[in-house]
C-alpha positions in Angstrom: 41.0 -25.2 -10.7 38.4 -22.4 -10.6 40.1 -19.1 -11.5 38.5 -16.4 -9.6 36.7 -14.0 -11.1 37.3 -9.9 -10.9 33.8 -9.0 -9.8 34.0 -11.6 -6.8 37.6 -9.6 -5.2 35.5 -6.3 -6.1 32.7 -7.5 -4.0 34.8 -9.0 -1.0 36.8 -5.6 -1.1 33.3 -3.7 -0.4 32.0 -6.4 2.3 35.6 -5.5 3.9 35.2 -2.1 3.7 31.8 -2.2 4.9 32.6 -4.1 8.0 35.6 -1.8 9.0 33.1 1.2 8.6 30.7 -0.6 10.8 32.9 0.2 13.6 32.1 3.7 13.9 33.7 4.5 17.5 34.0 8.1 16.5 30.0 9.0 16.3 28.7 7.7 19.6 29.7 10.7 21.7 28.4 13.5 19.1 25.7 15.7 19.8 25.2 16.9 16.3 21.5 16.5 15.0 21.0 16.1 11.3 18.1 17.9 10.0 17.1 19.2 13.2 16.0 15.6 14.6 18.4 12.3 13.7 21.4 11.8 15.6 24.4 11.9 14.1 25.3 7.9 14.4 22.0 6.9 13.3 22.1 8.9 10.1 25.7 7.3 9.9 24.4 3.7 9.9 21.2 4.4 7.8 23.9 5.4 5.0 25.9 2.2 5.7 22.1 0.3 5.7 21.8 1.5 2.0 25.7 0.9 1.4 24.8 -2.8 2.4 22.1 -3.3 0.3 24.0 -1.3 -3.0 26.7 -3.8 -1.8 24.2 -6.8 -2.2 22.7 -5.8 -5.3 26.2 -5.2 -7.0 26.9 -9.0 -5.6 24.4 -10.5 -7.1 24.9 -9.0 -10.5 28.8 -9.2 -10.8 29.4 -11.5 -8.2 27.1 -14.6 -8.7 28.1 -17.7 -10.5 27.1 -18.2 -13.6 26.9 -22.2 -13.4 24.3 -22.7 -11.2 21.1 -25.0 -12.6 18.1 -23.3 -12.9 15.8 -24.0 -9.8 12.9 -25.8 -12.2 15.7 -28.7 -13.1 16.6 -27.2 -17.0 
């Protein structure tokens, strides 16, 4: 049986976190403008865009297995 690895709960922890913080319910009706122009919410979700892809990145360097065949059949 596989034993799973700490990185992988790490990972699944952020993804979790990230989809409860997708749910931002508390933005939509604020007026407040960011640097004179963005919207609140949509500076909200371009920090969660970049938290997604930091999320990613950390994935596929802690989170990856370490088994897989090389794609060129070595």
């Amino acid at each position: 049986m596989n034993k799973i690895r700490p990185g992988v709960l790490f990972i699944s922890g952020l993804v979790l976190l990230l989809l409860i913080l997708h749910q931002d319910n508390w933005n939509w009706n604020s007026r407040t403008m960011l640097f004179g122009f963005m919207p609140m919410s949509l500076f909200y979700h371009a920090c969660l865009s970049v938290a997604a892809s930091v999320t990613w990145f950390l994935a596929t360097k802690f989170a990856w297995p370490t088994d897989l065949s090389d794609e060129r059949g070595k």
